[in-house]
SESEVO-951270 format. One line per 5 residues: number of its first residue (from 0); for each residue x, z, y of C-alpha. Coordinates in steps of 0.05 Angstrom, whole numbers, plus 5000, padded with zeros to 4 digits. Layout:
SESEVO-951270
NUM> X Z Y | ...
This chain:
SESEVO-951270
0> 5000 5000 5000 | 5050 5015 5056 | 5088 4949 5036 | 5018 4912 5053 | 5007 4954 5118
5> 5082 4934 5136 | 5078 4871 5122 | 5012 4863 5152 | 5038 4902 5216 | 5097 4848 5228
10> 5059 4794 5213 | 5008 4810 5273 | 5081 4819 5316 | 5092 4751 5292 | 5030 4717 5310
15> 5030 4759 5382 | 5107 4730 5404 | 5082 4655 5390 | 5030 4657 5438 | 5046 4632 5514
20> 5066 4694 5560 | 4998 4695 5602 | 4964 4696 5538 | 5009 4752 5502 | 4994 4797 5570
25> 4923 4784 5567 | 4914 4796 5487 | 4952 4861 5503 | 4903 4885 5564 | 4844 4862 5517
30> 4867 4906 5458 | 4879 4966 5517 | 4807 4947 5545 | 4772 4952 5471 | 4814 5032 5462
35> 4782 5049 5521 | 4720 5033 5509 | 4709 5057 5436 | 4713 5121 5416 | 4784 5134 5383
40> 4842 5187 5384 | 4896 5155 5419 | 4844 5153 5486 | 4829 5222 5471 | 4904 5241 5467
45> 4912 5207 5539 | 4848 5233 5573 | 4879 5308 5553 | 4951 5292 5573 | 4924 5263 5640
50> 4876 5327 5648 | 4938 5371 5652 | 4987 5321 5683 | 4946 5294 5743 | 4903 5362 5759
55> 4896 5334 5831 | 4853 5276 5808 | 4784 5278 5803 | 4752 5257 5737 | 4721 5191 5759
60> 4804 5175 5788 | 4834 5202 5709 | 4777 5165 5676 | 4805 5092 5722 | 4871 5119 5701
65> 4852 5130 5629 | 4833 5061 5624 | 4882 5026 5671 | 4942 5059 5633 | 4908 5042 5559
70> 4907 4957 5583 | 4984 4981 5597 | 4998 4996 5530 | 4963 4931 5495 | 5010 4895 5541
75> 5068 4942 5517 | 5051 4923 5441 | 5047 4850 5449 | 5099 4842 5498 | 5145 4885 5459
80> 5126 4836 5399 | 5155 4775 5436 | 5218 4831 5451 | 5227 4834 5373 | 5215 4774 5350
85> 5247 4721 5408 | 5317 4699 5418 | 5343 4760 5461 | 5361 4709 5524 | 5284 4688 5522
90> 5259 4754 5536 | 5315 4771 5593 | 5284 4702 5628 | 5229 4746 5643 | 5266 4798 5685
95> 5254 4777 5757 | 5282 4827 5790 | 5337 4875 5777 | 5351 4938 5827 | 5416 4972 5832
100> 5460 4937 5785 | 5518 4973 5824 | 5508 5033 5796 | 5515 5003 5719 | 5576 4958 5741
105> 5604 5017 5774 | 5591 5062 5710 | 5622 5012 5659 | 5690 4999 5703 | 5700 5079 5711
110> 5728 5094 5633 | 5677 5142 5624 | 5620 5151 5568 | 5564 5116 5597 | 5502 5152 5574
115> 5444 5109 5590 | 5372 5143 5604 | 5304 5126 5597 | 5236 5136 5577 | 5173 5110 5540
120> 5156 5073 5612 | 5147 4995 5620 | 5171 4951 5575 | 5232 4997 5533 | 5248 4937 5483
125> 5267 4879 5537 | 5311 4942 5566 | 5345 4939 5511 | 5360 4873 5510 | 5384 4879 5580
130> 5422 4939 5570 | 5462 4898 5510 | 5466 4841 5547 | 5527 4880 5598 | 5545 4936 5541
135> 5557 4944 5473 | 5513 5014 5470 | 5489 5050 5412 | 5405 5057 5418 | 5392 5122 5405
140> 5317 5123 5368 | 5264 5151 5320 | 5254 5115 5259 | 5175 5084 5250 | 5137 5102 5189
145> 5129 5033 5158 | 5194 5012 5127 | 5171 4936 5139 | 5175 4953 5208 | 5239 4993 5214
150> 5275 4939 5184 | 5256 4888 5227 | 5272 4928 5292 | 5346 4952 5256 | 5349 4881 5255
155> 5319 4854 5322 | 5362 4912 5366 | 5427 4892 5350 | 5427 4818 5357 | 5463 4824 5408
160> 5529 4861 5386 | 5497 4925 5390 | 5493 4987 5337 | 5430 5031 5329 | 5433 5106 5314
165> 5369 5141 5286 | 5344 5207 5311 | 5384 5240 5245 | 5448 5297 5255 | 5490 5230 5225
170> 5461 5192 5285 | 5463 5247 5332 | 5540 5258 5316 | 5553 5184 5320 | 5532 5181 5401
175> 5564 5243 5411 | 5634 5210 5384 | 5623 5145 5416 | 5608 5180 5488 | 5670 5212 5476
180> 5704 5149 5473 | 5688 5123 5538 | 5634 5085 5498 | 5565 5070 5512 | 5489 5101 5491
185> 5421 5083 5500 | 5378 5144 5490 | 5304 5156 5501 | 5294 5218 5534 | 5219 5239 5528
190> 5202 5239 5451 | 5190 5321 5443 | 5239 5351 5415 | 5250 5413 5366 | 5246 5484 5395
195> 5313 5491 5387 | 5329 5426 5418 | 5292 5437 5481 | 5274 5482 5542 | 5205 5484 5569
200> 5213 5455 5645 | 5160 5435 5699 | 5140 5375 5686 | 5084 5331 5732 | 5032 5384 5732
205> 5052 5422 5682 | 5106 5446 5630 | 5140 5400 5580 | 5188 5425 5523 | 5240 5367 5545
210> 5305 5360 5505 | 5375 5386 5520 | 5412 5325 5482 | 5431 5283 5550 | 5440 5333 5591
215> 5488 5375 5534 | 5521 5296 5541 | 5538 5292 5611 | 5559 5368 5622 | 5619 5358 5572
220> 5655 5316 5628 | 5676 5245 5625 | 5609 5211 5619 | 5566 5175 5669 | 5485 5180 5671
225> 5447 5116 5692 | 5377 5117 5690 | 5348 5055 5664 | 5272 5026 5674 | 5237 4959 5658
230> 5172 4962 5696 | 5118 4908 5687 | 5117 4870 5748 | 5039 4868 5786 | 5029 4787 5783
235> 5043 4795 5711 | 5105 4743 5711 | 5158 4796 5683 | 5199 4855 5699 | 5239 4886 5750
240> 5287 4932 5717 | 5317 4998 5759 | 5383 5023 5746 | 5392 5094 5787 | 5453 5140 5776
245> 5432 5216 5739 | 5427 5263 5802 | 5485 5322 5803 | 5439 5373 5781 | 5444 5341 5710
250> 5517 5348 5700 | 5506 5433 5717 | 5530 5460 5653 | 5469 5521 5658 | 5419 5483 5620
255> 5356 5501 5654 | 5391 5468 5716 | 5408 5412 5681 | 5344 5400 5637 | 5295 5410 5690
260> 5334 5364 5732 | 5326 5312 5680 | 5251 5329 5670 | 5240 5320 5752 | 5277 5246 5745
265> 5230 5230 5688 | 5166 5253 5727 | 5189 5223 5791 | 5183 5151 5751 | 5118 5162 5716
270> 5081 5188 5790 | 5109 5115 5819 | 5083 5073 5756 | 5026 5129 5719 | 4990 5066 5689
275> 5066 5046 5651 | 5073 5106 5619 | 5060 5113 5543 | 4999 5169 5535 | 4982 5160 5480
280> 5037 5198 5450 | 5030 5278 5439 | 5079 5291 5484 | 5065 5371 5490 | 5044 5389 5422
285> 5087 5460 5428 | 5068 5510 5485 | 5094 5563 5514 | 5083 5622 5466 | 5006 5647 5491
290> 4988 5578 5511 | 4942 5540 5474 | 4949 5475 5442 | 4923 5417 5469 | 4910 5374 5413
């Protein structure tokens, strides 16, 4: 059965990356349109995140939000489909616009580690490709469920002279040594992490338990932060990635300095693009002890 669902699963990502770009965005806003309107988790799991994350809202403003940031993520899937399945250099043709490409030249000539940051926001899988395209980084990620699937993205991220690392203490030791190098990382910085992993930080509205790996990175000395973002242009046409450098705060070797720093940066791009961001993931599953759970 999970060999069907896989190879069912990439065969949709298949079908999605031959249609023409306008179409892929649209099919994408279509599938976000339809999880909005019928009744399913993964619009329940953003109506509560967006509850506790945008307070300031009113409900009719969350609800446009709800469903604004749901077409979002149809667009992620399908475009991220075309990300997987395309010729890397067909995908960058769809970056228009590219802001402060200093900052990354100016990380790569130092010698340093260059540990670069992002989040679930935009499109994560052309930033990769873009990423690769100057760099030879490891991408730091978590492993998907369906084998089918994690195969083909092994596969697909690393076409261009890349390496991948999974979320494991062998994957986790290999960016460590490679930052240490004066190599470079890609790493994801808003999946939860483990208890131990993490502090719990203000975060939008709220409290997030946000995870101490980047920040544990950049206070050894003799690595560079540069925050990386692919964000889905308005007319639709592409991307406009934004490269800024990690704030000083996140090289402070006292942790809750450092972590909270990095949990402000990460809130400061989801307030300018909330409709980009990836809700649908259970992104505050542990509390604070004597809070309740959310989901």
């Amino acid at each position: 059965m999970e060999k069907f669902k896989g190879a069912l699963v990439v065969g949709f990502l298949r079908l999605f990356a031959m249609l023409p770009w306008r179409a892929v965005g649209a099919l994408g806003a279509g599938i976000g349109w339809l999880m909005w309107k019928l009744p399913n988790r993964s619009r329940e799991i953003v109506r509560i995140n967006l509850t506790h994350c945008f307070p300031e809202l009113s409900p009719a403003e969350r609800e446009k939000l709800v469903g604004r940031s749901l077409m979002d993520i149809g667009k992620t899937l399908t475009e991220s489909a075309c990300a997987w399945i395309w010729p890397p250099q067909k995908s960058l043709q769809y970056i228009r616009e590219v802001e402060g490409m200093e900052v990354l030249e100016e990380a790569l000539a130092s010698g340093d580690g260059v540990v670069g940051i992002t989040s679930h926001l935009g499109n994560w899988e052309v930033l990769n490709h873009f990423y690769c395209s100057y760099a030879k980084p490891i991408i730091f990620y978590r492993p998907p469920k369906l084998k089918a699937v994690d195969e083909l993205l092994k596969k697909q991220r690393v076409q261009l002279g890349n390496r991948v690392a999974p979320s494991t203490p062998e994957g986790i030791i290999s960016v460590i040594k490679e930052v240490k190098r004066g190599g470079c990382v890609g790493i994801p910085c808003d999946p939860e992490p483990d208890l131990g992993s993490g502090l719990f930080v203000p975060y939008l509205g709220t409290t997030a338990l946000t995870s101490k790996f980047v920040p544990s990175l950049l206070a050894r000395g003799k690595a560079r932060g540069v925050f990386f973002h692919a964000v889905r242009l308005p007319d639709g046409s592409g991307y406009k990635v934004i490269l800024e450098a990690a704030p000083a705060d996140m090289y402070d070797k006292d942790m809750e300095v450092s972590v909270a720093a990095l949990s402000r940066e990460l809130a400061r791009y989801v307030r300018d693009y909330p409709s980009q961001y990836m809700w649908t993931m259970k992104r505050f599953k542990k509390r604070p002890e004597g809070e309740a759970k959310w989901y």
